[in-house]
C-alpha positions in Angstrom: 0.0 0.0 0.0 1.2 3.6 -1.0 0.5 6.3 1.0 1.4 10.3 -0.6 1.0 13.0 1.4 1.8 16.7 0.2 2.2 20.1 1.4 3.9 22.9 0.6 0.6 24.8 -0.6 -0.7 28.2 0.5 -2.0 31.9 -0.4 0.6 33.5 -2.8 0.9 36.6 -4.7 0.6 36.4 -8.7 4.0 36.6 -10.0 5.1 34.9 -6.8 6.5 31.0 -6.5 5.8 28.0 -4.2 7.3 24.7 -4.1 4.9 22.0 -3.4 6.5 18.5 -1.9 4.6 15.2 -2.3 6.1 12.0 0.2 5.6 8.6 -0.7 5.9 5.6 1.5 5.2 2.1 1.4 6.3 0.1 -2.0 4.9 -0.8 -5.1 6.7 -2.6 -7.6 4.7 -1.6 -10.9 5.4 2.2 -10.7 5.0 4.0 -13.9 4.7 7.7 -12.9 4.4 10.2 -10.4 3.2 13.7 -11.3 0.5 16.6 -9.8 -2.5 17.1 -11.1 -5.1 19.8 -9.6 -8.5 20.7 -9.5 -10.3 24.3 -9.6 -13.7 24.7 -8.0 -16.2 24.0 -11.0 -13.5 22.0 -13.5 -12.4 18.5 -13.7 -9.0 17.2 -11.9 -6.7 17.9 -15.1 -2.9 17.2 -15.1 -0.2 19.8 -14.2 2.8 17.9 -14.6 4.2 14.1 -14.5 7.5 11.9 -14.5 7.4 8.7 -16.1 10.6 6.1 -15.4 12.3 6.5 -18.4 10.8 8.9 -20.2 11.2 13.2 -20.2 9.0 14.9 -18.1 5.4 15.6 -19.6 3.8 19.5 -18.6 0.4 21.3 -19.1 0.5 23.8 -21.4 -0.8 26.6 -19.8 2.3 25.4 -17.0 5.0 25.2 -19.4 8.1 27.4 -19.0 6.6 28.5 -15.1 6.5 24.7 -13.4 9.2 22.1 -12.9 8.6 18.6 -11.7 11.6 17.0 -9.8 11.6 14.2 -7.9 14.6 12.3 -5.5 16.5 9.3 -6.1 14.3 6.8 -5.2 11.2 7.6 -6.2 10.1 8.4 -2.8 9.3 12.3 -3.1 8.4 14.3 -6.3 8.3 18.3 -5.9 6.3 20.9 -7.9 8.5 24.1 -8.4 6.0 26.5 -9.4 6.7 30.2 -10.5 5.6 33.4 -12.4 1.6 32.3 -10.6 -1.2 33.5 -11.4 -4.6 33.5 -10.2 -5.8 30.7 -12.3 -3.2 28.6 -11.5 -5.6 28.7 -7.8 -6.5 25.1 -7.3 -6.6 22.0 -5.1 -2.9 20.5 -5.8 -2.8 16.4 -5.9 0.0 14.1 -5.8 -0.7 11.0 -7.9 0.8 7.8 -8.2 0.3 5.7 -11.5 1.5 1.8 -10.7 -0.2 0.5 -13.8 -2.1 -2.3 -13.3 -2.0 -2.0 -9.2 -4.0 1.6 -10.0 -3.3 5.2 -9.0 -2.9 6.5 -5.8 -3.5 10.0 -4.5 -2.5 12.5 -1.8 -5.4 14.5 0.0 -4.6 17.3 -1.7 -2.8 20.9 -0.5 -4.6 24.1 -1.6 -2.6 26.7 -3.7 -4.3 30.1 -3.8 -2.8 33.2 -6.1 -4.4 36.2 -4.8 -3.1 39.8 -4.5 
């Protein structure tokens, strides 16, 4: 069983920059990807960003050029550098884990508002 839990989130500035930190724990041996995906009040959960073992890292891309996904080592924490916000990049921020045919996993989620 894999449990994610983020944080990192808050009330920000436009223009301004958070960096958003999602732990893992427990194990999996199917991983495929982790990434953040978010969801505003009123839209569907859509996908920010997401690393995929061996493959580059895949963006949004209304995030492109202002987010970078990072992750450690061993695949046991992936971060969300986000810069240059604006107010509707306001949303509920979720870590996912993709372990193909085990399923996805999720974080609770950490709000990110950008308000002046």
């Amino acid at each position: 069983q894999v449990q994610l839990v983020e944080s990192g989130g808050g009330l920000v500035q436009p223009g301004g920059s958070l960096r958003l930190t999602c732990a893992a724990s427990g194990s999996t041996f199917r991983l495929h990807s982790m990434g953040w995906y978010r969801q505003a009040p009123g839209k569907q959960r859509e996908l920010v960003a997401k690393l995929v073992i061996g493959a580059n890292a895949n963006y949004a891309d209304s995030v492109k050029g202002r987010f970078t996904i990072s992750r450690d080592n061993g695949w046991n924490a992936v971060y969300l550098q986000m810069s240059s916000l604006k107010p509707e990049d306001t949303a509920v921020y979720y870590c996912n884990l993709n372990a193909g045919i085990d399923g996805d996993y999720w974080g609770q989620g950490t709000q990110v508002t950008v308000s002046s």
